[in-house]
C-alpha positions as CSV (number, residue, x, y, z in Angstrom):
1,X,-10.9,21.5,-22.6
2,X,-12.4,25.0,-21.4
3,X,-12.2,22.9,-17.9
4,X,-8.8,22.0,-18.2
5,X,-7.8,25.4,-19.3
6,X,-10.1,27.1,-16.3
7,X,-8.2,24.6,-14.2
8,X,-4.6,25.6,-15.4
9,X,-5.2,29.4,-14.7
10,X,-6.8,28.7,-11.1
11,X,-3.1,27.0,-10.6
12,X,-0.7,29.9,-11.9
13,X,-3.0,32.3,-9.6
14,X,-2.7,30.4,-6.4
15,X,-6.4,30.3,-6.6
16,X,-7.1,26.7,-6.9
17,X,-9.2,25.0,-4.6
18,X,-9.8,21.1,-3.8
19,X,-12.9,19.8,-4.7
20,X,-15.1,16.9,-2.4
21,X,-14.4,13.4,-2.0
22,X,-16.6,10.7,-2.8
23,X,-16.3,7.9,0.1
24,X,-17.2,4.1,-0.6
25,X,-16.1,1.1,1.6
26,X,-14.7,-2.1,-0.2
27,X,-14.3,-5.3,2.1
28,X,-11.4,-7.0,0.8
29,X,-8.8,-8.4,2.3
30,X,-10.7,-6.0,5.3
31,X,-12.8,-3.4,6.0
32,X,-11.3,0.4,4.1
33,X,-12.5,3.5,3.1
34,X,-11.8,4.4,-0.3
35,X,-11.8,8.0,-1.0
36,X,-12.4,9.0,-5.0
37,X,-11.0,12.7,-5.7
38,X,-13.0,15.1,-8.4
39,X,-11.4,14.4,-11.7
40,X,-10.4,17.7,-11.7
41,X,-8.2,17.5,-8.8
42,X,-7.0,13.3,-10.0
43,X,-5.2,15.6,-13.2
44,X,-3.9,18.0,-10.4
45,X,-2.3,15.2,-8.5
46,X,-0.4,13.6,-11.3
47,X,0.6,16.7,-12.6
48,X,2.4,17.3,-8.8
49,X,3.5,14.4,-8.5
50,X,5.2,14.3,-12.0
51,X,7.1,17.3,-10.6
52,X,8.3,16.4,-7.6
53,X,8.8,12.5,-7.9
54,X,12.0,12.1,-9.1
55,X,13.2,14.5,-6.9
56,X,12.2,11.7,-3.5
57,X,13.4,8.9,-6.2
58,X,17.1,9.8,-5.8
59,X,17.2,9.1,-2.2
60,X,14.7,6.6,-1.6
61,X,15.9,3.4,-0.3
62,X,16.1,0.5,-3.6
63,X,14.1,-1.8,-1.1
64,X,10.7,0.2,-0.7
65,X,8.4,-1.6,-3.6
66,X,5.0,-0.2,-3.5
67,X,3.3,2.7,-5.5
68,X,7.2,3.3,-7.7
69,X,8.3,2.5,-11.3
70,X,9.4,-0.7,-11.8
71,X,8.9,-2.3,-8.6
72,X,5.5,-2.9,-7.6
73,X,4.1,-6.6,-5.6
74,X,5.7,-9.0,-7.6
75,X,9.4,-7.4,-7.5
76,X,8.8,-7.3,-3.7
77,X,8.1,-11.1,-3.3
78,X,10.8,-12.0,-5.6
79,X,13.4,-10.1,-2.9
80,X,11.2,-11.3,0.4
81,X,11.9,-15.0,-1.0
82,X,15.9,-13.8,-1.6
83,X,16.1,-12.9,1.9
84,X,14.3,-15.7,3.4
85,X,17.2,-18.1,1.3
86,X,19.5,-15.7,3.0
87,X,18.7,-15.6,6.8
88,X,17.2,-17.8,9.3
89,X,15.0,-15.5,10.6
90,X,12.6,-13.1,10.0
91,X,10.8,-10.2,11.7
92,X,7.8,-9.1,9.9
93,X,5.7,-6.0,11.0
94,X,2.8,-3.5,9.8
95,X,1.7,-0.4,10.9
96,X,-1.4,0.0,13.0
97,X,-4.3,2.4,10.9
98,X,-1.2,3.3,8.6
99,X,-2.6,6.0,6.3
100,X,-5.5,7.4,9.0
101,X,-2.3,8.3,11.0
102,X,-0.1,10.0,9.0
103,X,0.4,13.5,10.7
104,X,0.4,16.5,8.6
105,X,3.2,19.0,10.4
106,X,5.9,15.6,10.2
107,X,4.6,15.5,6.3
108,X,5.0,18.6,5.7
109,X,8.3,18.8,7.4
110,X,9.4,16.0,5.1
111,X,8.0,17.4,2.3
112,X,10.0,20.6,2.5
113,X,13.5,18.9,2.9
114,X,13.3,18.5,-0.8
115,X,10.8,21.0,-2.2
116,X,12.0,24.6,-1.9
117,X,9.6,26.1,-4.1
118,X,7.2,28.2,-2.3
119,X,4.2,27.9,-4.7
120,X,4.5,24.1,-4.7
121,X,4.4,23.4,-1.2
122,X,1.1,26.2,-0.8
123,X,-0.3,23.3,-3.4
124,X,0.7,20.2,-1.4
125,X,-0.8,21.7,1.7
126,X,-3.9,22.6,0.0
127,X,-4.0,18.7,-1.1
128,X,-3.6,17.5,2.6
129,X,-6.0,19.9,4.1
130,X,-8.7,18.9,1.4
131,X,-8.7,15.4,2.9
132,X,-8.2,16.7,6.6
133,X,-11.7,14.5,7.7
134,X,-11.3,11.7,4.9
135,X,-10.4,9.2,7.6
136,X,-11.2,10.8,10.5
137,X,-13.6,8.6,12.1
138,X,-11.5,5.7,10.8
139,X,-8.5,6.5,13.5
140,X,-8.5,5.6,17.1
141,X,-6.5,8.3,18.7
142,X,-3.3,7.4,20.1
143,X,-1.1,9.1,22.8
144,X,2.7,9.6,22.9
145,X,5.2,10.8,25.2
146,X,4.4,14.2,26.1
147,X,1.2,14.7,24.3
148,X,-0.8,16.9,25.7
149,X,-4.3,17.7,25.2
150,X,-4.3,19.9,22.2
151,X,-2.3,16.7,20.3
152,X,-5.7,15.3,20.1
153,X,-6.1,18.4,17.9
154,X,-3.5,17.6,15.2
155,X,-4.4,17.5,11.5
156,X,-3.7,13.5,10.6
157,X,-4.8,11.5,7.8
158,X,-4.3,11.0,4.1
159,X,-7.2,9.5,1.9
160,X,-7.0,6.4,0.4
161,X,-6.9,6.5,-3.3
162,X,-5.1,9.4,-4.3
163,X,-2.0,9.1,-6.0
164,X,-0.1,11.7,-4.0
165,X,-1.4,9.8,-0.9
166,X,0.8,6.6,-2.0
167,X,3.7,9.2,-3.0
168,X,3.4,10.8,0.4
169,X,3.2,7.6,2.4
170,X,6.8,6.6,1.0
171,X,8.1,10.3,1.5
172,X,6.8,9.4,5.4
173,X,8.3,6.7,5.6
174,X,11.7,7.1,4.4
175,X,13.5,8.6,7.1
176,X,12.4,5.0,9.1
177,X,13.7,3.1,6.0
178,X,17.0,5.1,7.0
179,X,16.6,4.1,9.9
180,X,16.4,0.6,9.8
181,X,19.6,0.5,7.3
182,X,22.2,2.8,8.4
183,X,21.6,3.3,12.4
184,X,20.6,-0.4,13.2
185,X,22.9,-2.1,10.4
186,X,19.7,-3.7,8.8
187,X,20.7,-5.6,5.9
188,X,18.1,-7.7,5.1
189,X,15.3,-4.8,5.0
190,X,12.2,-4.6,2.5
191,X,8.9,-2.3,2.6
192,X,6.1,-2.4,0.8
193,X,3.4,0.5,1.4
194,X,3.2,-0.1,5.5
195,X,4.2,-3.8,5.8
196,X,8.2,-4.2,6.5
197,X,10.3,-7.0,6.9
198,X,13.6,-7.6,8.9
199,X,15.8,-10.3,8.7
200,X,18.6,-11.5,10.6
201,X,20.6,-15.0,11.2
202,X,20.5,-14.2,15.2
203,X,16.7,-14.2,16.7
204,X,18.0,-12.0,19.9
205,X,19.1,-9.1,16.7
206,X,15.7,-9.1,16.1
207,X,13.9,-8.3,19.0
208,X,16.4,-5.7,20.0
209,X,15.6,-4.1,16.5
210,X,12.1,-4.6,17.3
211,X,12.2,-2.7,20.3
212,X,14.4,0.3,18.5
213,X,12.3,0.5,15.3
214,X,9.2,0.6,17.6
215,X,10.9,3.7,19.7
216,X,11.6,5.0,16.3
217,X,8.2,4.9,14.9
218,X,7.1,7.3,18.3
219,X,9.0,9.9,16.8
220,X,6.3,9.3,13.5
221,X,3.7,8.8,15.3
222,X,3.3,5.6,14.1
223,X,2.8,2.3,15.8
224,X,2.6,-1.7,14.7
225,X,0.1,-4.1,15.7
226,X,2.6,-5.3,18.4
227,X,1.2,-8.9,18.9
228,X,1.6,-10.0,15.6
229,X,5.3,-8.7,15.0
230,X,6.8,-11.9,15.9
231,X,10.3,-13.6,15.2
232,X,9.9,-16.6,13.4
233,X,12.0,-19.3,11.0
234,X,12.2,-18.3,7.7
235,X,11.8,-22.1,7.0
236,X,8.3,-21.7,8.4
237,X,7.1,-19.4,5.4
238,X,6.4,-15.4,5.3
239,X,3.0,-14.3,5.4
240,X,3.5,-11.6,2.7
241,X,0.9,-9.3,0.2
242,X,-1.3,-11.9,0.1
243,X,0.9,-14.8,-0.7
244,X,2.7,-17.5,1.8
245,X,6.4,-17.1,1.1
246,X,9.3,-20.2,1.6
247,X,12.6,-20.3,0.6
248,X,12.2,-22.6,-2.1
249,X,8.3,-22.1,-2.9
250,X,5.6,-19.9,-2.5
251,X,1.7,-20.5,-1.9
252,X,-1.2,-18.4,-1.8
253,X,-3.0,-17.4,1.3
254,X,-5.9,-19.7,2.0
255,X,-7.7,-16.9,2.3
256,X,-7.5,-14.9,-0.9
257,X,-8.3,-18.6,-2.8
258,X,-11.4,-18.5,-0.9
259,X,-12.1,-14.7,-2.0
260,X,-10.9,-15.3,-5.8
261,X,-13.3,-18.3,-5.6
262,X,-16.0,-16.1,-4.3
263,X,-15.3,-13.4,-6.9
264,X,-14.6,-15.8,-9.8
265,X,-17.9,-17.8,-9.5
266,X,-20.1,-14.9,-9.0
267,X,-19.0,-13.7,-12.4
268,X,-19.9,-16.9,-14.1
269,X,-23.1,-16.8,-12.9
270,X,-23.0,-13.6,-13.9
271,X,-22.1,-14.4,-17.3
272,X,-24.0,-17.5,-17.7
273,X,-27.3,-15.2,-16.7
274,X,-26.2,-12.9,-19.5
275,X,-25.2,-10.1,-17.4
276,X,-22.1,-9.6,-18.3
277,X,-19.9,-10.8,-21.6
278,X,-17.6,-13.7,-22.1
279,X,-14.6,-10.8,-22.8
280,X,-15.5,-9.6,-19.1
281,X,-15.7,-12.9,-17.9
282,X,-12.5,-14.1,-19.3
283,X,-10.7,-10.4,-17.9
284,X,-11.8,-11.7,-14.7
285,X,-10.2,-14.7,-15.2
286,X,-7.1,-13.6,-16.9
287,X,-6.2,-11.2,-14.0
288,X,-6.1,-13.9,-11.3
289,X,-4.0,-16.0,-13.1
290,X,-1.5,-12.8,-13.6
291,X,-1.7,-12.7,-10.3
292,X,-0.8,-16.6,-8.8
293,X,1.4,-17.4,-11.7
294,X,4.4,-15.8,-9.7
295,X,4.1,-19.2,-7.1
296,X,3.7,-22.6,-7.0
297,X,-0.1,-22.1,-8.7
298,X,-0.2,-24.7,-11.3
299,X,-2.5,-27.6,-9.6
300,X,-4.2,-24.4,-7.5
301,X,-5.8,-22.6,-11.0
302,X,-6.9,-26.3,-11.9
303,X,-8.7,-26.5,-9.2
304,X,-10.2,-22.8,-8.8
305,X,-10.9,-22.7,-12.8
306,X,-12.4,-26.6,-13.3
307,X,-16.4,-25.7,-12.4
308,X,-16.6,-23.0,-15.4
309,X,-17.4,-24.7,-17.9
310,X,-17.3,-22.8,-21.3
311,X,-18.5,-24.0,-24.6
312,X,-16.2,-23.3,-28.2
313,X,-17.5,-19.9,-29.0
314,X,-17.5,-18.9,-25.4
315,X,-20.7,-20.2,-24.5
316,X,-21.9,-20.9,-20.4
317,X,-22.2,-24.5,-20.6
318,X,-24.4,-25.0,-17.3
319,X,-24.5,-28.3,-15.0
């Protein structure tokens, strides 16, 4: 309590001061640096973002899904497979190194269109400058129309993890979710953190948005991993958050079966060795299924679950 309270009066003085990150990688579904804040500073960020929030939530765009109150992965798919029932085609694109990119003087600009408060925005820039070198060696430098040499120089990157990093990604992007809806006419628009979607009954439609949203995206500086932004059938499926989305079905990615097979099977050896319980076993369990039961899953968890083999009582019953 004493902490909190120490903490509270650093804040009305002005005086407060970001603590260190602590920097792990994880490996799954590729290679990212996770950045874990002080609690001190975790309490900080909620508190800000409870503030400031619903103030962004009145003009965000109803089709941006990730990181806001009833939305979230599941919502997004739901509308991805609505669109792809609606259009013949789809353009689906992600931003290159998406959060290692994020430039500080646009955030801040964007920031300040909505938060007049003087002592606030002191606080938000205190946040981004704490995690200034979070991602720095994670972000190949890229050049735009008249950069010069000093633009190698900007302050860019936002640490993955913190909570106001998610807010702030979404208060980035929103002006391209503009954008894509009222200056090129985009009706069939979703977004989820940095992965987008366009759709469109005419291919040629799509590739001149491509090229627009692309020009757009300079102005961010932001790019998309050009090559795999292609314009495909609907009918074919949408790679999307980890699933394989049809009109009429879904499927899981062949590759997240092989990592919840991994991950699954390590922890029943795990629990059969006595290292961990069966509740922590079965948690395990339990949240994959949450996961696939939104597709076509049924014969898939049949197939993942049949080699754990579990006594009444919750006993490992080994082969």
């Amino acid at each position: 309590m004493d902490h909190l309270l120490q903490l509270h009066q650093e804040l009305l003085l002005g005086s407060y001061t970001p603590g260190p990150y602590t920097h792990f990688f994880i490996h799954e579904p590729k290679r990212r640096k996770i950045s874990a804040a002080l609690f001190r500073d975790r309490v900080v960020h909620h508190a800000l973002c409870s503030i400031i929030e619903p103030r962004f939530e009145q003009v965000f765009i109803p089709d941006s899904y990730a990181n806001r109150v009833g939305k979230g992965t599941h919502r997004a798919i739901d509308r991805l497979q609505q669109f792809c029932r609606n259009y013949r085609y789809v353009l689906r694109c992600d931003i290159r190194q998406h959060f290692a990119s994020i430039d500080h003087a646009i955030l801040l600009a964007c920031l300040k269109s909505r938060i007049p408060e003087d002592d606030i925005m002191a606080l938000i820039e205190r946040i981004i400058a704490g995690g200034n070198d979070a991602l720095q060696d994670e972000c190949q430098m890229v050049w735009f129309p008249g950069d010069d040499l000093l633009a190698a120089c900007r302050p860019r990157g936002l640490p993955i993890g913190n909570l106001t990093s998610q807010f702030w990604s979404n208060c980035y992007l929103h002006s391209f979710d503009l954008f894509i809806k009222r200056e090129l006419g985009c009706k069939g628009y979703l977004r989820y953190v940095d992965d987008f979607a366009l759709f469109a009954d005419n291919k040629q439609q799509l590739w001149k948005w491509k090229t627009a949203l692309k020009q757009r995206l300079t102005a961010l500086r932001l790019t998309i991993h050009d090559h795999k932004a292609q314009v495909l059938p609907t009918r074919d499926g949408v790679p999307w958050l980890g699933f394989v989305v049809y009109p009429e079905y879904r499927k899981v990615k062949t590759r997240k079966i092989r990592h919840a097979t991994r991950r699954l099977t390590h922890r029943y050896h795990a629990y059969c060795e006595g290292q961990i319980s069966f509740a922590e076993f079965n948690a395990s369990v339990q949240g994959w299924i949450n996961h696939v039961r939104f597709v076509d899953s049924w014969g898939l968890r049949q197939h993942v679950l049949k080699p754990f083999r579990i006594r009444p009582g919750g006993l490992c019953q080994k082969n």
